[in-house]
ZALOLO-467304 format. One line per 4 residues: number of its first residue (from 1); their letters; for each residue x negated, y negated, z negated of N, C-alpha, C, CB. Coordinates in steps of 0.2 Angstrom, whole numbers. Each point is the difference from the previous one (the first is absolute). Glycine has a CB too. Example, Ala and Ser with C-alpha at 12.3 -4.5 7.8 and 13.67 -1.06 7.14 Angstrom:
BEGIN
1	as	-66:28:-39:4:-6:0:-4:-6:0:9:6:-6  -7:-11:10:-4:-6:-1:4:-5:-3:-6:3:10
REM end
This chain:
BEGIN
1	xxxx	191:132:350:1:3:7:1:-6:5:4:11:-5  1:-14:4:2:-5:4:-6:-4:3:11:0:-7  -17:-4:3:-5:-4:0:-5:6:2:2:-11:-9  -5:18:9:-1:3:4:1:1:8:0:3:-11
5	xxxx	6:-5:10:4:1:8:-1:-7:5:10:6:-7  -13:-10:2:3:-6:3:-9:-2:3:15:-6:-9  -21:11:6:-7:-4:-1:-2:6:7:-4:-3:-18  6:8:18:2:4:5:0:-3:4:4:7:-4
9	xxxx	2:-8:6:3:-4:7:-5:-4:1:13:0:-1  -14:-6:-2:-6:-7:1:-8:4:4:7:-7:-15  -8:11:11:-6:4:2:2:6:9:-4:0:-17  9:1:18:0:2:6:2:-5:5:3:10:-4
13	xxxx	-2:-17:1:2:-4:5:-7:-3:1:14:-2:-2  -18:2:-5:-7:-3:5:-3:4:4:-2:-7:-6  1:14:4:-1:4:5:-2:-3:8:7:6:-8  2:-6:8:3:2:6:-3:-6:4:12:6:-5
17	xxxx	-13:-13:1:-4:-5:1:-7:-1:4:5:-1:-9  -10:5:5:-8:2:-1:1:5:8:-3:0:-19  6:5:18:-3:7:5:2:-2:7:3:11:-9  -7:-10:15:1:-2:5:6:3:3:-12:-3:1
21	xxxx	14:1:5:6:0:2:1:6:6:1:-13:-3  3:18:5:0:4:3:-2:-3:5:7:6:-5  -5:0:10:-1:-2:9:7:0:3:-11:6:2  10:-11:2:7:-3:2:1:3:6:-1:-12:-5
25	xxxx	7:14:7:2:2:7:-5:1:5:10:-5:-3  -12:-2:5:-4:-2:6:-6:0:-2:8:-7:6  -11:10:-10:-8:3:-3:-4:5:4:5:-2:-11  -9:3:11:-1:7:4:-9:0:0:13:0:8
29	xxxx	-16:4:-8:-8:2:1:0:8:3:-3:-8:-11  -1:7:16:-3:4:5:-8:0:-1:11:-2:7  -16:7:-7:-5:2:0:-1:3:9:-1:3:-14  -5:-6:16:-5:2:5:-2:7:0:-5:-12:0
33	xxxx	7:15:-4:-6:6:1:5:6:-8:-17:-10:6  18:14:-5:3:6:-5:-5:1:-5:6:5:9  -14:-7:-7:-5:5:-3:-6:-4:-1:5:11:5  -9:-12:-10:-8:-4:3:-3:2:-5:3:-12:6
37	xxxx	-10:10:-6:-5:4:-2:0:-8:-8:-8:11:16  4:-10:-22:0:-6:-3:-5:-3:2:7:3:-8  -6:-10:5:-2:-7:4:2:0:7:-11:-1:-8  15:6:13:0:-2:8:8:-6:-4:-6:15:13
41	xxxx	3:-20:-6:3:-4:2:8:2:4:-12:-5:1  17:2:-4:9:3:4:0:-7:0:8:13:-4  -1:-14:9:4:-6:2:5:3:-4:-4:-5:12  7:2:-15:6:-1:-4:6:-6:2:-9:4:-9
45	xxxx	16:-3:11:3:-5:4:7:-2:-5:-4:5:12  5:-7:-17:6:-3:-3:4:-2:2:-4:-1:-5  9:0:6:8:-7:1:2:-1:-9:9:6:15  -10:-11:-16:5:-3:-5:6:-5:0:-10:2:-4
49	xxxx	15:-1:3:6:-3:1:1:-7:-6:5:13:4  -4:-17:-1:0:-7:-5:4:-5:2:-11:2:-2  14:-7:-3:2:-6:2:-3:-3:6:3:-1:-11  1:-5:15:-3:-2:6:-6:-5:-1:10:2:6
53	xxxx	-9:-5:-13:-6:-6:-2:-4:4:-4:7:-11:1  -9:18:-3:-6:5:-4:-6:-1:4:8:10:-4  -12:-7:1:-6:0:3:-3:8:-4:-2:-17:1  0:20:3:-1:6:-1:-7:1:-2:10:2:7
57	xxxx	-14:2:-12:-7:0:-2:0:8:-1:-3:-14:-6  -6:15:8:0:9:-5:-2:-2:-9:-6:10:13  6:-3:-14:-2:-2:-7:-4:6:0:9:-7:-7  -16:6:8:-4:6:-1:1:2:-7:-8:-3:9
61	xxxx	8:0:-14:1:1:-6:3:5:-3:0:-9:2  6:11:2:6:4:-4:-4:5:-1:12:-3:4  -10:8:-11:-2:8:-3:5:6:10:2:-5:-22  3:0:23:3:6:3:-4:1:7:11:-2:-6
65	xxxx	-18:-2:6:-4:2:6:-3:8:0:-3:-12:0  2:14:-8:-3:6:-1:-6:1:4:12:4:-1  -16:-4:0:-7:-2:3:-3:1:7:-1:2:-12  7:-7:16:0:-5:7:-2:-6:-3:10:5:8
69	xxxx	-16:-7:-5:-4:-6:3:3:-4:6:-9:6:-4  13:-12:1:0:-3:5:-6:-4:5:8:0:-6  -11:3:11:-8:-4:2:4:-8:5:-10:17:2  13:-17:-1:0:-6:5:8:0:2:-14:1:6
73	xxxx	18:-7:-7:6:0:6:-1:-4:6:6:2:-9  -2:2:14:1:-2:5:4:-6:5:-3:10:-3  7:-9:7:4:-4:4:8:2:-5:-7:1:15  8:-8:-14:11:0:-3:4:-4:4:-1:2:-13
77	xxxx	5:2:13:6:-2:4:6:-1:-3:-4:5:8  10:-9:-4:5:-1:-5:5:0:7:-7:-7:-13  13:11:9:4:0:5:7:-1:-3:-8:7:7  14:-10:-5:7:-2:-3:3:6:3:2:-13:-2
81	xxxx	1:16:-6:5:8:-1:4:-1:-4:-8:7:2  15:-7:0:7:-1:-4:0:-5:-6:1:12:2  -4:-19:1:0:-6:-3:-7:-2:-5:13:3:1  -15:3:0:-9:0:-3:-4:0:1:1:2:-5
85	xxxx	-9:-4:2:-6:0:7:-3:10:-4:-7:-21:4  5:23:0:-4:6:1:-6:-1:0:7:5:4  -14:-5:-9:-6:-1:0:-2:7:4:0:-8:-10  -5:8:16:-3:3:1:-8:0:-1:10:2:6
89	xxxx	-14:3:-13:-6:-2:-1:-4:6:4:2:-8:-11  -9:6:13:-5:5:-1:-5:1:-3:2:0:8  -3:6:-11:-4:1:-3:-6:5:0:9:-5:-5  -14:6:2:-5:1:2:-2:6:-8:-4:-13:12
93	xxxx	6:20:-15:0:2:-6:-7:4:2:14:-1:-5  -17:5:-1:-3:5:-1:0:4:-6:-5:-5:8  6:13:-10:2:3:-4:-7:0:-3:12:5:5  -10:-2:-11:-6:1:-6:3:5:-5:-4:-13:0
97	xxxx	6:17:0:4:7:-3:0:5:6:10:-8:-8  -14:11:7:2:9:3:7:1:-1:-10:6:-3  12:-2:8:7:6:0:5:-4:0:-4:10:-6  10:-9:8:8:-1:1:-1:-4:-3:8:8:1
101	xxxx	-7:-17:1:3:-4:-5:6:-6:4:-13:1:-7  15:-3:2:6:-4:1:-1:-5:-1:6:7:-1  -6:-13:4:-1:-6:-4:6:-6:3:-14:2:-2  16:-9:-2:5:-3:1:-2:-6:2:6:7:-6
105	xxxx	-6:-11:11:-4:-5:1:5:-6:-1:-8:6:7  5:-11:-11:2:-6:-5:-2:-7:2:-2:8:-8  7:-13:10:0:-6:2:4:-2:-6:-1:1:15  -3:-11:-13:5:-3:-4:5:-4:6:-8:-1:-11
109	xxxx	14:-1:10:4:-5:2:2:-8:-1:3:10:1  -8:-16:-1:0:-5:-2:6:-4:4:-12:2:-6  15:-7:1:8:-3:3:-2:-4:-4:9:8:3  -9:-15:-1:-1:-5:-4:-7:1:-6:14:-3:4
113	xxxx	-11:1:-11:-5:1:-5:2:8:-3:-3:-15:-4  9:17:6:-1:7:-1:-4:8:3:9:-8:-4  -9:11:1:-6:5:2:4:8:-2:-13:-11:-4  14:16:9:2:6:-1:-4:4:2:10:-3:-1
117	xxxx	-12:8:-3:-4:6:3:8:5:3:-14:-1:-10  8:3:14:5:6:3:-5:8:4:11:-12:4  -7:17:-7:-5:4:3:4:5:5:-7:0:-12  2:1:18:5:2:4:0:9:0:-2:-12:8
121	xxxx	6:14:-4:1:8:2:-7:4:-1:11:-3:9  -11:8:-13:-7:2:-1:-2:4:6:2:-2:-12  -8:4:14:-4:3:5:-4:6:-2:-1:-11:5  2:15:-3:-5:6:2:-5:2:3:8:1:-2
125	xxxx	-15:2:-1:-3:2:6:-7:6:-4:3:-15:8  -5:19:-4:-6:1:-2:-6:-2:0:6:5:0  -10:-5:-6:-6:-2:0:-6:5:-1:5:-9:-4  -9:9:10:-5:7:0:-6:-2:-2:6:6:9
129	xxxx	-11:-2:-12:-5:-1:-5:-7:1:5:7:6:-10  -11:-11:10:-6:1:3:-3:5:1:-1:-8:-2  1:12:-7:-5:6:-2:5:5:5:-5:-3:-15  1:8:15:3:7:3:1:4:-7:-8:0:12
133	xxxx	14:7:-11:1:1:-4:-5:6:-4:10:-5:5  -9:2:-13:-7:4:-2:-5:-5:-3:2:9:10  -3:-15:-8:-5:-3:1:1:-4:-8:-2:-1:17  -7:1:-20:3:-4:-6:-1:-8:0:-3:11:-6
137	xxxx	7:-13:1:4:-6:3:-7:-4:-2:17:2:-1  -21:-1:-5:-4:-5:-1:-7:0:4:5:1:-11  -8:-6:13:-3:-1:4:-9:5:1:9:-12:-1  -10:16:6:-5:-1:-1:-8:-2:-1:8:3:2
141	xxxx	-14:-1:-2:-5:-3:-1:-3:-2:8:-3:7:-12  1:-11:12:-5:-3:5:-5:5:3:2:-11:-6  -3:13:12:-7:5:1:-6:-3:0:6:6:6  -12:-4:-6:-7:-3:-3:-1:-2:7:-7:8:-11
145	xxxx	5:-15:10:-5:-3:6:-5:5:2:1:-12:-5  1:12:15:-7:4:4:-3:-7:3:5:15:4  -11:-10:-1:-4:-5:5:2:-1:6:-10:3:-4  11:-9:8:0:1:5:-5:-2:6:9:0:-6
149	xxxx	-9:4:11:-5:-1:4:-2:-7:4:3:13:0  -11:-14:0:0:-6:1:-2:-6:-1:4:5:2  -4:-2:-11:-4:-4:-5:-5:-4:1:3:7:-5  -2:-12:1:-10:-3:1:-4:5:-1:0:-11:-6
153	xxxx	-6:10:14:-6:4:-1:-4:-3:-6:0:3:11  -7:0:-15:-3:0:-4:-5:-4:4:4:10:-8  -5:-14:14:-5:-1:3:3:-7:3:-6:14:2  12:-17:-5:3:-4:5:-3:-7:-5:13:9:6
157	xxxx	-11:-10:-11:-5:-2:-6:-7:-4:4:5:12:-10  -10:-8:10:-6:2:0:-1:-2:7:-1:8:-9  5:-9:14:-1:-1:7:2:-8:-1:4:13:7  5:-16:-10:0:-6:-1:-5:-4:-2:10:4:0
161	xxxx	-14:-2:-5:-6:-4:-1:-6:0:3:4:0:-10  -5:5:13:-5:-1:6:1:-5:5:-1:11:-2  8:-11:4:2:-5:6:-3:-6:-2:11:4:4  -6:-7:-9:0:-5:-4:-5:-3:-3:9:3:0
165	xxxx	-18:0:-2:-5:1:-1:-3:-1:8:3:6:-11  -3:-3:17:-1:-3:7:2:-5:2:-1:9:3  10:-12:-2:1:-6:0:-4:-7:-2:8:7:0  -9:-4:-6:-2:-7:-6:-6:1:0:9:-1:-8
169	xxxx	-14:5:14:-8:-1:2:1:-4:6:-4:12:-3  8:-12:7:1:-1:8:1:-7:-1:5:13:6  0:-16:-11:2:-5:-2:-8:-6:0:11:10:-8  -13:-5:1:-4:-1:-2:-8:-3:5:8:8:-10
173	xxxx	-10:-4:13:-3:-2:8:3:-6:4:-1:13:2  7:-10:-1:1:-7:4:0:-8:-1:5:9:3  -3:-9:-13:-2:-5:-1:-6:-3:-1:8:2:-4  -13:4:1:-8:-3:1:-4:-3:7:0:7:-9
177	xxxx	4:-1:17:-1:-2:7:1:-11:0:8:15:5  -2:-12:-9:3:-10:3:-3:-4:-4:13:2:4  -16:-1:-11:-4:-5:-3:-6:-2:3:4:3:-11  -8:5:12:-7:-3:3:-1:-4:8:-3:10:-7
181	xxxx	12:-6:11:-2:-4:6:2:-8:-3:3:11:10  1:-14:-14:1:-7:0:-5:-3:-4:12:1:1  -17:3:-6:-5:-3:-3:-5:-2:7:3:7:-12  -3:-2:15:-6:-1:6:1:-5:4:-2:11:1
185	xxxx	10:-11:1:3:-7:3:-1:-6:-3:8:6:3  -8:-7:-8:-2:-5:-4:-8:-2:-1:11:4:-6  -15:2:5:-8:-1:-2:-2:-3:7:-2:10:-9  6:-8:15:-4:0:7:0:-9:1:5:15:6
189	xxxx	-11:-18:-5:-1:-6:4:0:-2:7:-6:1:-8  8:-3:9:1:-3:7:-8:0:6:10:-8:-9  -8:11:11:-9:1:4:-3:-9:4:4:18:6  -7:-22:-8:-2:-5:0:-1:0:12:-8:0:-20
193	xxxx	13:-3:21:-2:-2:6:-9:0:4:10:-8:-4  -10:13:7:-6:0:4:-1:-2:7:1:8:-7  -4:-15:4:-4:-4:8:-6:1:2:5:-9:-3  -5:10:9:-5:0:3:-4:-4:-1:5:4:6
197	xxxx	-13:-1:-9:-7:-6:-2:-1:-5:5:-8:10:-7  6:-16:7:-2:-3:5:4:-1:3:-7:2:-1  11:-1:4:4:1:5:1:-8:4:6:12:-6  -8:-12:9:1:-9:5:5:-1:4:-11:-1:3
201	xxxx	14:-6:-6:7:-2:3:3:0:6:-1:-6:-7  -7:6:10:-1:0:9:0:9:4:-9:-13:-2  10:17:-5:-1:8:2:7:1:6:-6:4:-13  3:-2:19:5:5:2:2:-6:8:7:9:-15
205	xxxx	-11:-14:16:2:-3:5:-4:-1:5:6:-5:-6  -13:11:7:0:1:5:2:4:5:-4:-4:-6  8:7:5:4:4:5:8:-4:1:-6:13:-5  8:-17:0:4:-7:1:-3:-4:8:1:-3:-15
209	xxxx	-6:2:12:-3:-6:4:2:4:7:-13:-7:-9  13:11:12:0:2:6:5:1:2:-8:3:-1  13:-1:-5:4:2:4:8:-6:0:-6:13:-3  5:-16:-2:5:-6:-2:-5:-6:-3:11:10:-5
213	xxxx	-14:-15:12:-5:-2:-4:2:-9:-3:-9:10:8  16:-10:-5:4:-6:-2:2:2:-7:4:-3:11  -2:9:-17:1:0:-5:-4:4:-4:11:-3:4  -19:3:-1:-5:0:-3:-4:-7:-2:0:11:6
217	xxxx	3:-14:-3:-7:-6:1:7:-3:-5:-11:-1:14  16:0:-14:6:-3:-5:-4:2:-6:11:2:6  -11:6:-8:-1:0:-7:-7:-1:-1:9:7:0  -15:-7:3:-7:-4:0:1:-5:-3:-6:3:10
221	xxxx	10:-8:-8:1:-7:1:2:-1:-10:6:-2:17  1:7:-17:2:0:-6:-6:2:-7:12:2:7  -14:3:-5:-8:2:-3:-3:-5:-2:-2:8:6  -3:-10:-2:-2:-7:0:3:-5:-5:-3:3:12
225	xxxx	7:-4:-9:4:-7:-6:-1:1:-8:12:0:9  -7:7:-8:2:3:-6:-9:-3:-6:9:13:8  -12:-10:-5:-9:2:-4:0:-9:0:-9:14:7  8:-18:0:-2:-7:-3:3:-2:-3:-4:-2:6
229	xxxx	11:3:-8:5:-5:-6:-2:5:-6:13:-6:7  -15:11:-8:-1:4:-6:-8:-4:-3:7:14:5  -10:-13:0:-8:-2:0:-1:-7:-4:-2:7:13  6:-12:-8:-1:-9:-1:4:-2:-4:-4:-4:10
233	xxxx	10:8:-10:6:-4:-5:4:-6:3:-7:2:-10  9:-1:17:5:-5:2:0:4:6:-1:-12:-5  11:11:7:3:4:4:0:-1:7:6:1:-9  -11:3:10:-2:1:6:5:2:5:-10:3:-5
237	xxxx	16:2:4:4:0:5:5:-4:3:-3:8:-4  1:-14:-1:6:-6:3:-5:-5:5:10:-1:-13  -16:0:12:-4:-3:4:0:4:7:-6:-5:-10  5:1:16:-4:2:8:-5:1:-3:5:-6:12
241	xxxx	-8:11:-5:-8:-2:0:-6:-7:-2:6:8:8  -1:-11:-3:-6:-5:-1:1:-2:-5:-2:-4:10  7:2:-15:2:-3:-7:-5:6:-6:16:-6:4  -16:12:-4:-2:4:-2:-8:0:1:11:6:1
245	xxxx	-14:-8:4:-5:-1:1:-4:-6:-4:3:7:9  1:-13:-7:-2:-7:-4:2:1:-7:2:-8:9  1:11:-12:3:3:-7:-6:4:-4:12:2:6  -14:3:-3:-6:2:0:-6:-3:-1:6:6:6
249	xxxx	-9:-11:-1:-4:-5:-2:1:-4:-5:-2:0:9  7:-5:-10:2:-1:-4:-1:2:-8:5:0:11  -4:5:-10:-1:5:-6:-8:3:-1:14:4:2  -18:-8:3:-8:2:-4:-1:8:4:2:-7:-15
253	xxxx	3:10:20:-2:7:0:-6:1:8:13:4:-7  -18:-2:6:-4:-1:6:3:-1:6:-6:6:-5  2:-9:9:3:-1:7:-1:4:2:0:-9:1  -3:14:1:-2:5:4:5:6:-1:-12:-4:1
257	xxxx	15:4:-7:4:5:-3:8:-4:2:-9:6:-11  9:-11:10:7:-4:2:-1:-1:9:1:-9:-14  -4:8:18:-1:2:7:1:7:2:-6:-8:-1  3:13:-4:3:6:1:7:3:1:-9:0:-5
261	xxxx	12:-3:-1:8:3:-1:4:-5:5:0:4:-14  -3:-11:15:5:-2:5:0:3:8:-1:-12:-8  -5:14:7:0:4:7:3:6:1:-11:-4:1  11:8:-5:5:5:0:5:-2:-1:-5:7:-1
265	xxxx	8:-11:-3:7:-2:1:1:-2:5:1:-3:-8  -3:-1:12:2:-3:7:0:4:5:-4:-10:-2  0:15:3:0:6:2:6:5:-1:-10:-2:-2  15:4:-4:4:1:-1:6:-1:1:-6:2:-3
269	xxxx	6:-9:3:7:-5:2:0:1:9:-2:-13:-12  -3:13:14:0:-1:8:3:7:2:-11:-9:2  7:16:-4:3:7:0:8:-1:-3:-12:8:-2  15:-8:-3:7:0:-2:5:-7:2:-5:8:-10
273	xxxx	2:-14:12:6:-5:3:-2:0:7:1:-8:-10  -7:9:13:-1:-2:10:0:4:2:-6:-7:2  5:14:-5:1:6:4:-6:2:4:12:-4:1  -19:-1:-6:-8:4:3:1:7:-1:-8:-8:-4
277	xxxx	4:13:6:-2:7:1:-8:-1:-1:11:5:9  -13:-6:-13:-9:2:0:0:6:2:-5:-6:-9  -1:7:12:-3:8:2:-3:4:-8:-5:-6:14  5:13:-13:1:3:-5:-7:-3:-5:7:12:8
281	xxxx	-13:-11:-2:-6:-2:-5:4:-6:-5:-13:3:10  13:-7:-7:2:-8:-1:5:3:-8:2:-7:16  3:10:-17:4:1:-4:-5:6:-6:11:-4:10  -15:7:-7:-5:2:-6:-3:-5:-5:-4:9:9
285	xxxx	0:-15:-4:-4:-3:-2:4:-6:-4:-8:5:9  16:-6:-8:3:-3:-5:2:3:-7:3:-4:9  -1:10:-10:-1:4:-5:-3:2:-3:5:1:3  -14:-1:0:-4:-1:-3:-1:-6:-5:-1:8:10
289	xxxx	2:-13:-8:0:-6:-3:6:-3:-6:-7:-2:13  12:4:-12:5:0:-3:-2:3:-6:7:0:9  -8:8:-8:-5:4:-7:-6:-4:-3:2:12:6  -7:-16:-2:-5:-1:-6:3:-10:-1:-14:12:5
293	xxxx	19:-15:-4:6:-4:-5:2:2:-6:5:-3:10  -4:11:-9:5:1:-3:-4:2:-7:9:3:10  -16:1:-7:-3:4:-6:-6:-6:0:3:15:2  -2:-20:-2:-6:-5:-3:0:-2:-5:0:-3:8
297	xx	6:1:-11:0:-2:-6:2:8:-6:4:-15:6  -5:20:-5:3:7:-4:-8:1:-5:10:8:13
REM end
């Protein structure tokens, strides 16, 4: 009996060890709401009473929640009360049990490396059922899928490839537009300069000669030159007259043809440097002669 007595004692003292600790004076828990529906959201407000160097935690853990969810905690405060601090936590619970329940909410108290649970003053409330009464608790079937109005037309299909069938013509056009115009750009030749047949260097100075007959008889003069240094093969425009004429002999070219051009050259020098005015015949009959110079050797 005695060693019965004594295995006893040893086993309530670890007990007493192991099982969390009452609620202390300055403990306390208050609910937001008397009543909620399950899963709704309540504020839950604790004070726990603790040495001044504790640190106060929850313990969603404990059995004495009774199936409250702690979903989140809130703001805490701490305030000195008769030589101890007062944890004030918030908390954020939701019930999971229908009807009257009672649950006990459960913190630990850590103080250095030691660690006490403690459960505070327990709470009341009810929990009210989503279902209506009557209703059975296992879930119903799903109703059959209807139509809703608005659906693809049967014609919407058959229109999209049409479009996209005309795009990819219009497409199709306009690339072949722009190959043949750049082919055409490319095949086309350049139309070969169109000069007037025959046309004489001396064209267009009879109506000159009369009216400007100082920078008719200039460009006679230049005429002329031009043909004899093409004609003989020495530069006629750097020679006068008279040098041009002996140059001419010189060079074997008739005298009657080398008396010719010096004559209308001297003729022309005297109209563009002295400021002669021949009478109109007079200026026919120079351009007359200038032309058969010019078309003598052609």
């Amino acid at each position: 009996m005695t060693r019965l007595a004594a295995f006893v004692a040893v086993l309530l003292a670890v007990l007493d060890l192991v099982a969390p600790a009452r609620a202390d004076d300055g403990d306390g828990s208050t609910l937001a709401a008397t009543s909620a529906l399950i899963g709704q959201q309540v504020g839950l407000t604790v004070e726990v009473a603790a040495p001044r160097d504790a640190t106060v935690e929850v313990d969603p853990a404990s059995p004495g929640w009774n199936g409250v969810a702690v979903i989140r905690t809130g703001r805490a405060q701490i305030r000195e009360e008769g030589g101890r601090a007062v944890h004030r936590l918030e908390l954020v619970v939701a019930p999971f049990a229908p009807g009257p329940l009672s649950f006990t909410p459960a913190v630990t108290i850590l103080r250095g490396d030691a660690a006490e649970a403690r459960v505070l003053p327990p709470v009341s409330w009810t929990v009210l059922a989503t279902l209506n009464p009557g209703e059975p608790l296992e879930l119903s079937p799903l109703a059959p899928p209807e139509g809703i109005g608005g659906a693809e037309s049967p014609l919407l299909r058959p229109a999209l490839g049409l479009a996209a069938a005309l795009v990819a013509l219009m497409v199709g056009t306009l690339l072949f537009l722009a190959v043949r115009a750049v082919r055409r750009r490319l095949g086309r030749r350049p139309a070969a300069a169109t000069e007037p047949e025959d046309e004489s260097p001396l064209a267009g100075l009879e109506e000159l000669l009369l009216r400007d007959p100082a920078r008719a008889y200039r460009r006679l003069a230049a005429t002329v030159r031009r043909v004899i240094a093409a004609r003989y093969g020495f530069p006629a425009h750097a020679l006068t007259t008279f040098e041009l004429r002996r140059r001419m002999e010189g060079e074997g070219v008739d005298r009657w043809q080398a008396r010719l051009v010096a004559g209308l050259l001297e003729e022309c020098d005297a109209v563009v440097y002295a400021g002669y005015r021949p009478a109109p015949e007079r200026r026919t009959a120079d351009l007359t002669m200038a032309r058969e110079i010019v078309e003598a050797g052609a």
